[in-house]
C-alpha positions as CSV (number, residue, x, y, z in Angstrom):
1,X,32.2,-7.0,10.8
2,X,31.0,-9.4,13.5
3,X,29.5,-8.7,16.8
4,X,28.8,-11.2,19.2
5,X,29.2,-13.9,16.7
6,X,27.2,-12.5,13.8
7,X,27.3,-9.5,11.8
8,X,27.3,-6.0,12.8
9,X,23.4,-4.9,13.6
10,X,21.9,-2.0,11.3
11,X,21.3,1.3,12.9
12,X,18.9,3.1,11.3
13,X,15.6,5.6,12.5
14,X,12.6,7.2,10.9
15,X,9.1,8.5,11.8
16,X,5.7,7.8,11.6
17,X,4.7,10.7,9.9
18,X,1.0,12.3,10.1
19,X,-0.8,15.5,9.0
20,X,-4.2,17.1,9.8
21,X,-6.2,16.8,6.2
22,X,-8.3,19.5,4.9
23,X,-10.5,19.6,6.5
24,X,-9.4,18.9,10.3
25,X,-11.7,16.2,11.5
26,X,-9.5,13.4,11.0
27,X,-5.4,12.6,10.5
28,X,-3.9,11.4,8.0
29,X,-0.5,9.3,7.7
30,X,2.2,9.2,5.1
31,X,2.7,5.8,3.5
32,X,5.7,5.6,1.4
33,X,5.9,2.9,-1.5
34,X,9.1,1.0,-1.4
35,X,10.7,-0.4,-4.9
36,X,10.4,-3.7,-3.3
37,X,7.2,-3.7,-3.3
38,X,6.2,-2.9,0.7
39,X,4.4,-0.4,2.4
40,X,6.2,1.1,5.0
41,X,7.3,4.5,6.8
42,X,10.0,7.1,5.9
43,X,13.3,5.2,7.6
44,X,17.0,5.2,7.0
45,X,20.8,4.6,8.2
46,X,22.2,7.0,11.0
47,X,24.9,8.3,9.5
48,X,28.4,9.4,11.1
49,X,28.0,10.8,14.9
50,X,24.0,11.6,14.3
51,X,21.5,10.4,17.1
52,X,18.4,8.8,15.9
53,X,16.0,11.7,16.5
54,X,18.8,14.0,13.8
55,X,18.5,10.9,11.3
56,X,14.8,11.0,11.5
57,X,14.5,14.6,10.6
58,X,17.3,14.0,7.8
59,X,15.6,10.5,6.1
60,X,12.5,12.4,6.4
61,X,13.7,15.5,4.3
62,X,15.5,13.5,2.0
63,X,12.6,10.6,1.4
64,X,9.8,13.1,1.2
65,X,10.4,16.6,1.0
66,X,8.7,17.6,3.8
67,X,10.6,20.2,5.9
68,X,7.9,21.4,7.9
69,X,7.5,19.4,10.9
70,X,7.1,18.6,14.5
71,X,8.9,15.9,15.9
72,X,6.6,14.9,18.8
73,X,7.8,14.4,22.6
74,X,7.6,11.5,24.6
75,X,7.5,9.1,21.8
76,X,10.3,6.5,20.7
77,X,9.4,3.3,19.6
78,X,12.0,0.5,18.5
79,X,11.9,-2.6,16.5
80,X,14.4,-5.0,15.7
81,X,14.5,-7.8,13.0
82,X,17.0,-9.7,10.9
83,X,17.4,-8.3,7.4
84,X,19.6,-9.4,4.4
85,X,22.7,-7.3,4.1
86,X,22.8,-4.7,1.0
87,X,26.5,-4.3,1.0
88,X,26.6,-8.6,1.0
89,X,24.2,-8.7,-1.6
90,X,26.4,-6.3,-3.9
91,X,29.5,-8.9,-3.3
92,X,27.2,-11.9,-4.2
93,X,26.6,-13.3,-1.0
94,X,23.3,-13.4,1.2
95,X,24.4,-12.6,5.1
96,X,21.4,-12.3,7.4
97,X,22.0,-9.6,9.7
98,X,19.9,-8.0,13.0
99,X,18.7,-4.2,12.4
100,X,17.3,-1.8,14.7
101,X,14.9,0.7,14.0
102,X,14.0,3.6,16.5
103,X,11.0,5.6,15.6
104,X,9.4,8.6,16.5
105,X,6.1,10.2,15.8
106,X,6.0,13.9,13.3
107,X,3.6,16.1,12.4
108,X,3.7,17.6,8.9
109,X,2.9,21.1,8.0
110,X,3.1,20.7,4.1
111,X,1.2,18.5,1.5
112,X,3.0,18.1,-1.0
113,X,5.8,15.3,-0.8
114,X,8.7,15.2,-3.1
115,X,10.0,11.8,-3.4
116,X,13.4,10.3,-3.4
117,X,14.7,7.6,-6.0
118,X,14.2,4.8,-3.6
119,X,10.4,5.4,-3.5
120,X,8.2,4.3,-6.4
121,X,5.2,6.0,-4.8
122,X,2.9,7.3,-1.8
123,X,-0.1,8.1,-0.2
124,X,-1.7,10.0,2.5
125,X,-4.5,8.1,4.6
126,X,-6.2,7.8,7.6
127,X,-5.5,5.5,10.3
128,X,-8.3,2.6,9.6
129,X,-7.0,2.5,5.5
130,X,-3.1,2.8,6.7
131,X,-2.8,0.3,9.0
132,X,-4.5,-1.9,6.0
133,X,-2.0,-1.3,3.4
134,X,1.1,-1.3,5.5
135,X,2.8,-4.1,4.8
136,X,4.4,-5.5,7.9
137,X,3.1,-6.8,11.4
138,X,5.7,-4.7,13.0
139,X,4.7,-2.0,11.5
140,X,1.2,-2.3,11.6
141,X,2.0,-2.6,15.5
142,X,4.2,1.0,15.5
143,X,1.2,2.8,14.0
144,X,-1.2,1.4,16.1
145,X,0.8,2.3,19.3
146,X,1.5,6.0,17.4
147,X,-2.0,6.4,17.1
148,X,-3.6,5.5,20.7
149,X,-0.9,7.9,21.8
150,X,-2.0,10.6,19.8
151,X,-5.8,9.8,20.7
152,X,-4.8,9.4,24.8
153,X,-2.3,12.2,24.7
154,X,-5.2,14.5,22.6
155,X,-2.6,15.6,20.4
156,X,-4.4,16.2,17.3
157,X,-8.5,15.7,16.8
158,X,-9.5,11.6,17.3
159,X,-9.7,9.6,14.0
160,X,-13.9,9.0,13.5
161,X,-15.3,5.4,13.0
């Protein structure tokens, strides 16, 4: 399908996903190992009539496991970057086409992540060590606006140096 000359953009949403270790002096965020190789956050396609914040809490579930969570307020953040189509790739042909992410910010309640087939791996870590092994600028950007917030706003205890 075209739109506006090129191909229909990719709606999809996700979450920067963090939990209070252990101990409770520090946060932790969820880092999801794609099978292409990247780094990256749990994310998927809205489906149907959902808005982004209902396809969050669904990719989440279905990428992770986790069910208990807290989608925080006041937080939506949105990227947008070409991608090479799936379904074009499946009929042979390579078709750039412009995706947009919105993301929000959720606070796990629950450890232990079950993960789905598209995952290969993950890991819990705090801020300094995630934004490190995440693989892209854009979002290495998203978690460091996620985690000012969640230092300015007080919403969980600061990160230490």
């Amino acid at each position: 399908m075209r739109y506006n000359g090129v191909m229909r953009p990719e709606v999809s949403a996700g979450a920067v996903i963090f939990r209070r270790n252990k101990n409770k002096k520090r946060r932790d965020f969820l880092l999801l190992h794609y099978e292409a190789g990247h780094w990256d956050f749990a994310k998927g396609h809205l489906e149907g009539s959902e808005t982004p914040i209902d396809a969050a809490r669904r990719e989440i579930v279905e990428e992770t496991g986790l069910r208990r969570l807290r989608i925080l307020p006041n937080f939506k953040h949105v990227i947008r970057y070409w991608m090479w189509s799936y379904a074009q790739k499946k009929q042979g042909r390579s078709v750039r086409i412009p995706k947009t992410v919105t993301f929000f910010i959720a606070e796990a309640f629950e450890d232990r992540v079950r993960l789905s087939d598209e995952h290969t791996g993950y890991v819990w870590l705090p801020y300094r060590d995630a934004v490190k092994l995440v693989t892209y600028k854009n979002a290495k950007e998203l978690l460091r606006t996620a985690e000012e917030l969640l230092q300015q706003k007080g919403q969980v205890i600061k990160t230490p140096a």
